[in-house]
N, CA, C and O atoms as a GROMACS GRO file, in nm:
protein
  468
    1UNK      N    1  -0.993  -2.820   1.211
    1UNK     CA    2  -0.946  -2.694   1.158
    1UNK      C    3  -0.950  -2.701   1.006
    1UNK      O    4  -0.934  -2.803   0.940
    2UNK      N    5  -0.975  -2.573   0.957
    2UNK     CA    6  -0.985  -2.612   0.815
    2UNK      C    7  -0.833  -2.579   0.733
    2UNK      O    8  -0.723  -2.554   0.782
    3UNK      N    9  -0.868  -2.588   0.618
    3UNK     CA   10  -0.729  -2.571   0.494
    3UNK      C   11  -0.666  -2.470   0.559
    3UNK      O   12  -0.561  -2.507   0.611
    4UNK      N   13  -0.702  -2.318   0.581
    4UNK     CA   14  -0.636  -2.251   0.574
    4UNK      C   15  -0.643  -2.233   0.773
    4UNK      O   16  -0.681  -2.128   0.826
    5UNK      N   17  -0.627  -2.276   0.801
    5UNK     CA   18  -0.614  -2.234   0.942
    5UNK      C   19  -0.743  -2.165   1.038
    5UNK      O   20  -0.844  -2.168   0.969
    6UNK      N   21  -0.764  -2.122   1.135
    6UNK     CA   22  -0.882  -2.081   1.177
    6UNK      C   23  -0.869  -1.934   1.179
    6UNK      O   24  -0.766  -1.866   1.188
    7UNK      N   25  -1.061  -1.878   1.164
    7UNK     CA   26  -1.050  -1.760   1.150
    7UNK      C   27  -0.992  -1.673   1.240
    7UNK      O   28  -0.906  -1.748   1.285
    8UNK      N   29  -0.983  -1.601   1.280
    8UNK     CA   30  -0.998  -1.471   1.341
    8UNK      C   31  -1.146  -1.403   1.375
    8UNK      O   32  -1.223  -1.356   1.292
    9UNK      N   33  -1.166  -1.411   1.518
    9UNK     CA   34  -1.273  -1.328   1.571
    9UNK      C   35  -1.304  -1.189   1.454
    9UNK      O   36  -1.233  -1.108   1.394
   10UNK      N   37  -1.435  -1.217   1.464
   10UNK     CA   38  -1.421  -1.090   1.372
   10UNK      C   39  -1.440  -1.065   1.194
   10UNK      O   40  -1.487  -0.981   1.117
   11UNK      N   41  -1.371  -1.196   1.191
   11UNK     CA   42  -1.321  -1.166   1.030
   11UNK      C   43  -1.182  -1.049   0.997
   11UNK      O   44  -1.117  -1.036   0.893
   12UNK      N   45  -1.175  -1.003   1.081
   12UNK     CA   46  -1.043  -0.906   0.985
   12UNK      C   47  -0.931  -0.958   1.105
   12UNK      O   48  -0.958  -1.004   1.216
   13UNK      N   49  -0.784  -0.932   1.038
   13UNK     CA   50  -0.690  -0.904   1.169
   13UNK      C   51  -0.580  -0.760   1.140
   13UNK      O   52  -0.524  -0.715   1.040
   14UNK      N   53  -0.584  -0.730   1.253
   14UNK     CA   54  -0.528  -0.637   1.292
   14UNK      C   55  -0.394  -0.543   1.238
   14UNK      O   56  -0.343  -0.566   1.128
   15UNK      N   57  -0.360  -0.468   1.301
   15UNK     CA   58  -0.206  -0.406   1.260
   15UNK      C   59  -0.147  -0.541   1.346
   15UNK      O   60  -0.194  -0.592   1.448
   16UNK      N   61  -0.015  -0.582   1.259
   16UNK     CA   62   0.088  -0.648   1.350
   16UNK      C   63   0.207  -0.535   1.336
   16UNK      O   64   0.196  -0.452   1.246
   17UNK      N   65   0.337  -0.530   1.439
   17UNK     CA   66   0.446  -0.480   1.430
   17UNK      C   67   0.528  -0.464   1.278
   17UNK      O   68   0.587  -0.371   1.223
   18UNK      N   69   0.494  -0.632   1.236
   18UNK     CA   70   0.567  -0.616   1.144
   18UNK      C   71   0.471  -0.503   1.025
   18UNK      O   72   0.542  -0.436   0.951
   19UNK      N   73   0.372  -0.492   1.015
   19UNK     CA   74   0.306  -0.364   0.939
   19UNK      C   75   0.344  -0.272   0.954
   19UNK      O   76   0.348  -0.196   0.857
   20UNK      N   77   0.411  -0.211   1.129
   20UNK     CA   78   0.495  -0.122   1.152
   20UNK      C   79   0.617  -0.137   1.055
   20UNK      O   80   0.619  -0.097   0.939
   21UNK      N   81   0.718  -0.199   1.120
   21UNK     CA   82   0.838  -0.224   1.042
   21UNK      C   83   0.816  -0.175   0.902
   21UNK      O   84   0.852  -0.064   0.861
   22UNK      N   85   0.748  -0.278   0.824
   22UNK     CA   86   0.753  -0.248   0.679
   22UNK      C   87   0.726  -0.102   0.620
   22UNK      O   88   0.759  -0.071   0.505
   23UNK      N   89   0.647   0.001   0.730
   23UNK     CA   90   0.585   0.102   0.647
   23UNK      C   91   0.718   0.214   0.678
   23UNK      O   92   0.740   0.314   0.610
   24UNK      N   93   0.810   0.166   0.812
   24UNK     CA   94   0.968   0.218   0.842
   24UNK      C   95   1.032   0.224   0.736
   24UNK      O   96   1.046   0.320   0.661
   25UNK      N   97   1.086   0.078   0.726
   25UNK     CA   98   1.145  -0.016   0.628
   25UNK      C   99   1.179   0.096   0.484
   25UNK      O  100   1.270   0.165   0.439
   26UNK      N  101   1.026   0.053   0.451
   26UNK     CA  102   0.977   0.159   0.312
   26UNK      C  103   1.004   0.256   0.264
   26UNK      O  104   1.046   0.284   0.152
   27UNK      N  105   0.962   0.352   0.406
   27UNK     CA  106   0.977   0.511   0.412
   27UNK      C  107   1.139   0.549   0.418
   27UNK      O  108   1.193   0.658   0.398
   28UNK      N  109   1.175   0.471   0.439
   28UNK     CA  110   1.379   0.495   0.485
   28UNK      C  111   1.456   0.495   0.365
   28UNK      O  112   1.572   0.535   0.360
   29UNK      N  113   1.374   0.439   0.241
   29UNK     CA  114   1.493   0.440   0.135
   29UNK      C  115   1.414   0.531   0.017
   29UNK      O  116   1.479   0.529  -0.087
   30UNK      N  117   1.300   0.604   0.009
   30UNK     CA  118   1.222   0.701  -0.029
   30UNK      C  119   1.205   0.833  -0.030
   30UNK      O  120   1.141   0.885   0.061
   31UNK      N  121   1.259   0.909  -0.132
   31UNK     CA  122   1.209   1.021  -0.120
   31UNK      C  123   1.072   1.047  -0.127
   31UNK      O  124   0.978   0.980  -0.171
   32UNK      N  125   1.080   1.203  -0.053
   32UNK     CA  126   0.918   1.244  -0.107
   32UNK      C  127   0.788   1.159  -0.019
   32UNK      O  128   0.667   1.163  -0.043
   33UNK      N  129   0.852   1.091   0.080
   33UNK     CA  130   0.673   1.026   0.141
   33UNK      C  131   0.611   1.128   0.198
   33UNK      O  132   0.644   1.226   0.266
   34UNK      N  133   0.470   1.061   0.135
   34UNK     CA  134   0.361   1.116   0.234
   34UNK      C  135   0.294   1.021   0.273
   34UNK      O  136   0.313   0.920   0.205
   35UNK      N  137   0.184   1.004   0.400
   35UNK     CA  138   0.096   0.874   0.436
   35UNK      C  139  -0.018   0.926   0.396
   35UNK      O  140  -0.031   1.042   0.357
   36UNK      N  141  -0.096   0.851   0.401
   36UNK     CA  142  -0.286   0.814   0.323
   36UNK      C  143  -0.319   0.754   0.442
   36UNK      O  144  -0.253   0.654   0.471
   37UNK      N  145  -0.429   0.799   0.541
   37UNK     CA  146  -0.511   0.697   0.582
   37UNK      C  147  -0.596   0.649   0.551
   37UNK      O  148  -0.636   0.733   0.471
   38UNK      N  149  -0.691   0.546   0.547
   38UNK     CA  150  -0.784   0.440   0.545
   38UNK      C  151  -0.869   0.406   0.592
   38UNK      O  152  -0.833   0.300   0.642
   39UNK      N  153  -0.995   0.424   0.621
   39UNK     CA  154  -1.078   0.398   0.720
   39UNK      C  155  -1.089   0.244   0.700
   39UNK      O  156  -1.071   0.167   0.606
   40UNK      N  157  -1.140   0.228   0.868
   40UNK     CA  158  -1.181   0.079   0.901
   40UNK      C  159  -1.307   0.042   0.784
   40UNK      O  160  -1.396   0.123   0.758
   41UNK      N  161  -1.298  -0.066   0.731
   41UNK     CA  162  -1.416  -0.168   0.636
   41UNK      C  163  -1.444  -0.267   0.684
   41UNK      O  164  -1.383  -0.319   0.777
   42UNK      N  165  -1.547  -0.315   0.623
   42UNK     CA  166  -1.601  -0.472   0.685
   42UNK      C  167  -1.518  -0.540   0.687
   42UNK      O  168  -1.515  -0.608   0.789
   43UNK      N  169  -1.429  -0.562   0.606
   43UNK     CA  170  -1.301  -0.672   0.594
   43UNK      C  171  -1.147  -0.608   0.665
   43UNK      O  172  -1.062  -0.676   0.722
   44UNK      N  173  -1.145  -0.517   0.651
   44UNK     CA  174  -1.008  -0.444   0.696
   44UNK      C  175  -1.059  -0.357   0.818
   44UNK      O  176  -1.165  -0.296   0.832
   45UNK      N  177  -0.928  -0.373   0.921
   45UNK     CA  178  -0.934  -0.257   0.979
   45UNK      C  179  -0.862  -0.151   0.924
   45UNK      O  180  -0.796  -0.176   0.823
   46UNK      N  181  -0.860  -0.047   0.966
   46UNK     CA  182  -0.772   0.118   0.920
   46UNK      C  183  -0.609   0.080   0.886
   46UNK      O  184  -0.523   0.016   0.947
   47UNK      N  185  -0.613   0.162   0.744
   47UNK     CA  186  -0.464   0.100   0.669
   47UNK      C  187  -0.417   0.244   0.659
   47UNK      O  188  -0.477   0.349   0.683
   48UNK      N  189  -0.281   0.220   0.613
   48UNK     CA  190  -0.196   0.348   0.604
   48UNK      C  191  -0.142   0.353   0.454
   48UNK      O  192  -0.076   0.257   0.415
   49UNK      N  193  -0.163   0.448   0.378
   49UNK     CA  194  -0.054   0.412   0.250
   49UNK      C  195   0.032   0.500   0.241
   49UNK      O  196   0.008   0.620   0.256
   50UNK      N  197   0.171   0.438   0.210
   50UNK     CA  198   0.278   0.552   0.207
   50UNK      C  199   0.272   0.609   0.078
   50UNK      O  200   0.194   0.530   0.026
   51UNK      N  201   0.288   0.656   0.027
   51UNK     CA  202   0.324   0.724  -0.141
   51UNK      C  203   0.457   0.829  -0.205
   51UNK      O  204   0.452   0.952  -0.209
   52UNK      N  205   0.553   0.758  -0.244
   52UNK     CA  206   0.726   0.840  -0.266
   52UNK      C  207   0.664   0.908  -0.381
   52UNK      O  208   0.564   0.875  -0.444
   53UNK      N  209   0.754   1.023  -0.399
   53UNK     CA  210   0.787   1.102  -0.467
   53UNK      C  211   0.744   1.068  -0.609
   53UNK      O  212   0.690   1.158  -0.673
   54UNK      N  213   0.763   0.944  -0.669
   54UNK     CA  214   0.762   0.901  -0.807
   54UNK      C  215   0.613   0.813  -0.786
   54UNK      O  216   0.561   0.768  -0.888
   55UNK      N  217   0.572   0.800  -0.705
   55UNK     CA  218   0.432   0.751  -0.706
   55UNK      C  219   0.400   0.588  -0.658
   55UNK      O  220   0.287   0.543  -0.648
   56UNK      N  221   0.491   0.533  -0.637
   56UNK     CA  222   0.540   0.420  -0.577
   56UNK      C  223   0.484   0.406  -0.478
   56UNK      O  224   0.492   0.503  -0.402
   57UNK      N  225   0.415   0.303  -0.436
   57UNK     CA  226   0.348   0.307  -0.268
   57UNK      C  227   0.329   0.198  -0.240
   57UNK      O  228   0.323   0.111  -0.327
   58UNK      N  229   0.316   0.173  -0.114
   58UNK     CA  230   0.239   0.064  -0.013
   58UNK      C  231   0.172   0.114   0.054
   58UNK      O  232   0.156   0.229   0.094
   59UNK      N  233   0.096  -0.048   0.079
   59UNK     CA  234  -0.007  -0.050   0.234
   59UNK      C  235  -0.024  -0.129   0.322
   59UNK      O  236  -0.028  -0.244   0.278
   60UNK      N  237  -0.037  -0.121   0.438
   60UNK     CA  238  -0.039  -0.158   0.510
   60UNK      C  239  -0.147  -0.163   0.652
   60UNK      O  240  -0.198  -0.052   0.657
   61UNK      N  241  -0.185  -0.228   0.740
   61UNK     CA  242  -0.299  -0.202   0.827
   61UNK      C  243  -0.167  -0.111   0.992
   61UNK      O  244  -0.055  -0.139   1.033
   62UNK      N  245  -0.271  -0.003   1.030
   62UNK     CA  246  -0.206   0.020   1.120
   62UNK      C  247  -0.337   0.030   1.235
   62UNK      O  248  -0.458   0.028   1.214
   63UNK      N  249  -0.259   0.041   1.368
   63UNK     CA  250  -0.367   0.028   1.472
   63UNK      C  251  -0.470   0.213   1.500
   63UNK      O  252  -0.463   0.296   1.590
   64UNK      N  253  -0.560   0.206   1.364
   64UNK     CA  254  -0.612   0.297   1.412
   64UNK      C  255  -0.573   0.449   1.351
   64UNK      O  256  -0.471   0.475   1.287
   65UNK      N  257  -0.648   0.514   1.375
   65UNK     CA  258  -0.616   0.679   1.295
   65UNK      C  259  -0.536   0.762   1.357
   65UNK      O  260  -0.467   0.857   1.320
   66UNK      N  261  -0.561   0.690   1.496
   66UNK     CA  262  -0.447   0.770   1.633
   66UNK      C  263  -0.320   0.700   1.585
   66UNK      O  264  -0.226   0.774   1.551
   67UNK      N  265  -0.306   0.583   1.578
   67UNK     CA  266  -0.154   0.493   1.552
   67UNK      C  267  -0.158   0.551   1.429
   67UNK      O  268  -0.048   0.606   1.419
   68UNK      N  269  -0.212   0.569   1.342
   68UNK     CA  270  -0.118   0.611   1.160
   68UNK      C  271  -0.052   0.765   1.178
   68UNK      O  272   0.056   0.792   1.125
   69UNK      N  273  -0.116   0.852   1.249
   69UNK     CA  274  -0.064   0.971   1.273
   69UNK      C  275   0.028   0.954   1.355
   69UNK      O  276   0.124   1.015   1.308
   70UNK      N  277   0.063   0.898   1.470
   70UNK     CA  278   0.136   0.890   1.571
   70UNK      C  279   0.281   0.833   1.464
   70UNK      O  280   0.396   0.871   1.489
   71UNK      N  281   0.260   0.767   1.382
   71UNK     CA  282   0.341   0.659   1.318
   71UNK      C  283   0.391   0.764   1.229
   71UNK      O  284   0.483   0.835   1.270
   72UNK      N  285   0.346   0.781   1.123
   72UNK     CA  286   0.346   0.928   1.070
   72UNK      C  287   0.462   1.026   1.115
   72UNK      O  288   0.567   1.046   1.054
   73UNK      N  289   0.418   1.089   1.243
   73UNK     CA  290   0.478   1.140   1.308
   73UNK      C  291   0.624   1.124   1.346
   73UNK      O  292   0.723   1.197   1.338
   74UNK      N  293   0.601   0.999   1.390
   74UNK     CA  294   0.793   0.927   1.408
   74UNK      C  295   0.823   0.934   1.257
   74UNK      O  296   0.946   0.929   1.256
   75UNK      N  297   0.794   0.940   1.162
   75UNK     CA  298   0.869   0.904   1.035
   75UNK      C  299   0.896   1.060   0.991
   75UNK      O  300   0.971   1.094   0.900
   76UNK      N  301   0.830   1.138   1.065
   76UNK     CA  302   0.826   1.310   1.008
   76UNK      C  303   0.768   1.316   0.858
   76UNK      O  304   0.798   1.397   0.770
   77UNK      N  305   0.710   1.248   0.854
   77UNK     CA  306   0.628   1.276   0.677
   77UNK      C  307   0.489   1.337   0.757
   77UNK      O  308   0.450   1.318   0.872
   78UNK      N  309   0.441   1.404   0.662
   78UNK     CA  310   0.280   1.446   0.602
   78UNK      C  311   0.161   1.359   0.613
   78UNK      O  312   0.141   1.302   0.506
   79UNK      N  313   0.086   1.332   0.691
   79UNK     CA  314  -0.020   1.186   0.688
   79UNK      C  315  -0.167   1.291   0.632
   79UNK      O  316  -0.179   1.397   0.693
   80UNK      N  317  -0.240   1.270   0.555
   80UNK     CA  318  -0.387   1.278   0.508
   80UNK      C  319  -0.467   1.195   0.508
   80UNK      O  320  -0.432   1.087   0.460
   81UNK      N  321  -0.617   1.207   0.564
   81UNK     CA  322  -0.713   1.137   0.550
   81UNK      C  323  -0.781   1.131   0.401
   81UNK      O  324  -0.833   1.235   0.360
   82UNK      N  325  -0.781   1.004   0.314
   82UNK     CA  326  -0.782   0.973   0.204
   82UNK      C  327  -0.952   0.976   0.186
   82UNK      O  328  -0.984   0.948   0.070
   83UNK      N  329  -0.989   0.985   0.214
   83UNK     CA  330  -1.169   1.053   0.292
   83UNK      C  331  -1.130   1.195   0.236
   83UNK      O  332  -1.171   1.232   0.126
   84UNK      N  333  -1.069   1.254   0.298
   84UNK     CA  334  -1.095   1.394   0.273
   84UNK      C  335  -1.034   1.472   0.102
   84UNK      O  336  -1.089   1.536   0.013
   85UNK      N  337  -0.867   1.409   0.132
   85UNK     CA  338  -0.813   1.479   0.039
   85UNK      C  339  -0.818   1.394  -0.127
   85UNK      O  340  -0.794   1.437  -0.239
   86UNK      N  341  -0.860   1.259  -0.079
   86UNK     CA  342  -0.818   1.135  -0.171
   86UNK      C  343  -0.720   1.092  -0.229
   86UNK      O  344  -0.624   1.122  -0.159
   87UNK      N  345  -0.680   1.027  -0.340
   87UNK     CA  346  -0.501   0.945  -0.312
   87UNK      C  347  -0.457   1.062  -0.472
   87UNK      O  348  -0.514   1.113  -0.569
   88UNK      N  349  -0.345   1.053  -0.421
   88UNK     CA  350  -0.248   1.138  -0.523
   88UNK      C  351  -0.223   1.108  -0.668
   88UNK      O  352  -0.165   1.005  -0.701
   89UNK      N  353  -0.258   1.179  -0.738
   89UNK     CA  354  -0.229   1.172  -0.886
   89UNK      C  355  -0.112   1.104  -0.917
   89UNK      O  356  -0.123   1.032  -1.016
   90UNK      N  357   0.032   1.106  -0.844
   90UNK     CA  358   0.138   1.077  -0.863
   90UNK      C  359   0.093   0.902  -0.849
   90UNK      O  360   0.114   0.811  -0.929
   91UNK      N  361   0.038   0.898  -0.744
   91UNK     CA  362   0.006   0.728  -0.679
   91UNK      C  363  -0.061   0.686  -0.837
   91UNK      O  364  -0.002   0.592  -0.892
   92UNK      N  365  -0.150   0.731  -0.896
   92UNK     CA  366  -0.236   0.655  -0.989
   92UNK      C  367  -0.204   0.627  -1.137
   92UNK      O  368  -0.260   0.555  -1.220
   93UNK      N  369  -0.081   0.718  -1.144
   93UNK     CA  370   0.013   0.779  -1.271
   93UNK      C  371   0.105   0.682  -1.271
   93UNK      O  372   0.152   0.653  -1.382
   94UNK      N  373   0.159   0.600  -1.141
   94UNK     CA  374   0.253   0.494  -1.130
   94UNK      C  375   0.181   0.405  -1.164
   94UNK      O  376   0.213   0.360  -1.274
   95UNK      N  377   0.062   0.340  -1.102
   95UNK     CA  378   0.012   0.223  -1.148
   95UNK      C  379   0.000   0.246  -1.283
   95UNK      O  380   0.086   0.179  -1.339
   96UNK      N  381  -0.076   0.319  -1.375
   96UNK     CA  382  -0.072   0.338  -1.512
   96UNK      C  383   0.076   0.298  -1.567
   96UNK      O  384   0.075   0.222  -1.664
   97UNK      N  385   0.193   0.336  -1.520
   97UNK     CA  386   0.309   0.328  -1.559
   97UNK      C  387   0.360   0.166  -1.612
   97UNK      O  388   0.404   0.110  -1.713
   98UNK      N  389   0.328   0.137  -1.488
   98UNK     CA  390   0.344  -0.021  -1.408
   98UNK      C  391   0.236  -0.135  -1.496
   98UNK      O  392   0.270  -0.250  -1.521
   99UNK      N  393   0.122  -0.082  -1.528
   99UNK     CA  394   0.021  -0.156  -1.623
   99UNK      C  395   0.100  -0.205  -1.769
   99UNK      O  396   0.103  -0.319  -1.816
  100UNK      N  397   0.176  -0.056  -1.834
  100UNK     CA  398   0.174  -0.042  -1.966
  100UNK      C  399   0.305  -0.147  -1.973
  100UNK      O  400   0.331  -0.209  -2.075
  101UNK      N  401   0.381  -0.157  -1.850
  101UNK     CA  402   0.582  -0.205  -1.832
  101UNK      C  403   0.466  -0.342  -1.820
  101UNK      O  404   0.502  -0.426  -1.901
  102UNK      N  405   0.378  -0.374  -1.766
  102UNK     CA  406   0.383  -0.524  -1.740
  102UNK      C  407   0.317  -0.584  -1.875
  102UNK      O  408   0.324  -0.705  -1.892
  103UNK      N  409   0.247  -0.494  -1.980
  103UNK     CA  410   0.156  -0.568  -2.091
  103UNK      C  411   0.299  -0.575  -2.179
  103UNK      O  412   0.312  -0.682  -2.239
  104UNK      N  413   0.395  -0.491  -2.195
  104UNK     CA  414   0.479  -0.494  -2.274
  104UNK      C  415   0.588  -0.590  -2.244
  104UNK      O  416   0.649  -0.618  -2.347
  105UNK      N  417   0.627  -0.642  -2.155
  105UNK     CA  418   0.648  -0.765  -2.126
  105UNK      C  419   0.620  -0.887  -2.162
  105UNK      O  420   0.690  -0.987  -2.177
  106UNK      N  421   0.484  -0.860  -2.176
  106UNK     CA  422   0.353  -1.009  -2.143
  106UNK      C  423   0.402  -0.998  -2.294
  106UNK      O  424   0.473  -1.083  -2.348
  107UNK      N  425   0.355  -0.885  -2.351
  107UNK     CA  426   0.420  -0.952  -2.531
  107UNK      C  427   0.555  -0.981  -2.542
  107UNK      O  428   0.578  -1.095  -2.584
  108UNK      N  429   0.657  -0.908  -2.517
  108UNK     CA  430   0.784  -0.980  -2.558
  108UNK      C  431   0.794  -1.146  -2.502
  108UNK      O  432   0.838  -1.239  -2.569
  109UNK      N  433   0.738  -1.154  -2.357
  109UNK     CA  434   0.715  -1.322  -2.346
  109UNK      C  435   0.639  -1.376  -2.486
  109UNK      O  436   0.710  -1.458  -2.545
  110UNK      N  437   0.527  -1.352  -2.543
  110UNK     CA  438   0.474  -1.406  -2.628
  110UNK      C  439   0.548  -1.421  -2.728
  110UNK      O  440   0.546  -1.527  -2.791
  111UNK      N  441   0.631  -1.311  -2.762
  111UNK     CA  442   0.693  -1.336  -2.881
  111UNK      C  443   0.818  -1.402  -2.889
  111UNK      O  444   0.868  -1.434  -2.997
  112UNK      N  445   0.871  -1.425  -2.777
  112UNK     CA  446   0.981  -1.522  -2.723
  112UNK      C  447   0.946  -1.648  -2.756
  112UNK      O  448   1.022  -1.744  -2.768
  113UNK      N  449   0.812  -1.645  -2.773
  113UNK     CA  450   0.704  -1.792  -2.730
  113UNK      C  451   0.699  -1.850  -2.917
  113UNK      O  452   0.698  -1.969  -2.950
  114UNK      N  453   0.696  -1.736  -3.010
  114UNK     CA  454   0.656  -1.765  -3.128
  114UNK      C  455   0.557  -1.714  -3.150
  114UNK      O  456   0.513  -1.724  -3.264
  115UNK      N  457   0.488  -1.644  -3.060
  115UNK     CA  458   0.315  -1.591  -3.060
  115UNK      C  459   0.354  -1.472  -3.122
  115UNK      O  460   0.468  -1.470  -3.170
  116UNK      N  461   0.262  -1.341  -3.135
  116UNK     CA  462   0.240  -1.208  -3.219
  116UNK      C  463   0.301  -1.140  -3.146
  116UNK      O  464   0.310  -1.169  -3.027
  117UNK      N  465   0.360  -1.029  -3.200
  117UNK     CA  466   0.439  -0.927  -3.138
  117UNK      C  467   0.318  -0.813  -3.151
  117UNK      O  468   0.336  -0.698  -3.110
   0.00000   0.00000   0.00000
């Protein structure tokens, strides 16, 4: 067996429960979700992304376009095919957010360090 354990038929693995759970989990302390689906890729099967109100999101693999809607469904949020409508301004406006909080960091470490502010 090698370093990391053996593959998986296939190359990709699957939705597990706990992918369920977490996208629950998630959605329970969030305003504002909506889901994103994902189509299946060579490496991934079909993922779900949640996206709150402030643009905050995860992802996760779920079983399928039938399981993300079905899933969806129990959570009573909004699900879109990210194919059709594509991912939300709010979603891409956070990462931008999240970029600028982590470089401004990276310098106050530096300058903690003695390096340039």
């Amino acid at each position: 067996m090698g370093l990391f354990g053996r593959k998986r038929a296939g190359g990709r693995r699957g939705a597990a429960a706990e992918d369920a759970e977490h996208l629950r989990a998630w959605a329970a302390v969030r305003e504002g979700v909506e889901a994103f689906v994902e189509p299946r890729t060579a490496v991934t099967e079909t993922t779900m992304i949640l996206v709150a109100k402030d643009g905050e999101w995860t992802r996760r693999r779920v079983a399928g376009p039938d399981g993300a809607r079905k899933l969806a469904r129990s959570l009573r949020i909004p699900v879109y095919d990210v194919q059709i409508v594509g991912y939300p301004k709010r979603m891409r406006d956070h990462d931008a957010r999240q970029r600028v909080l982590r470089e401004r960091e990276r310098r106050r470490g530096l300058g903690e360090l003695g390096g340039y502010s």
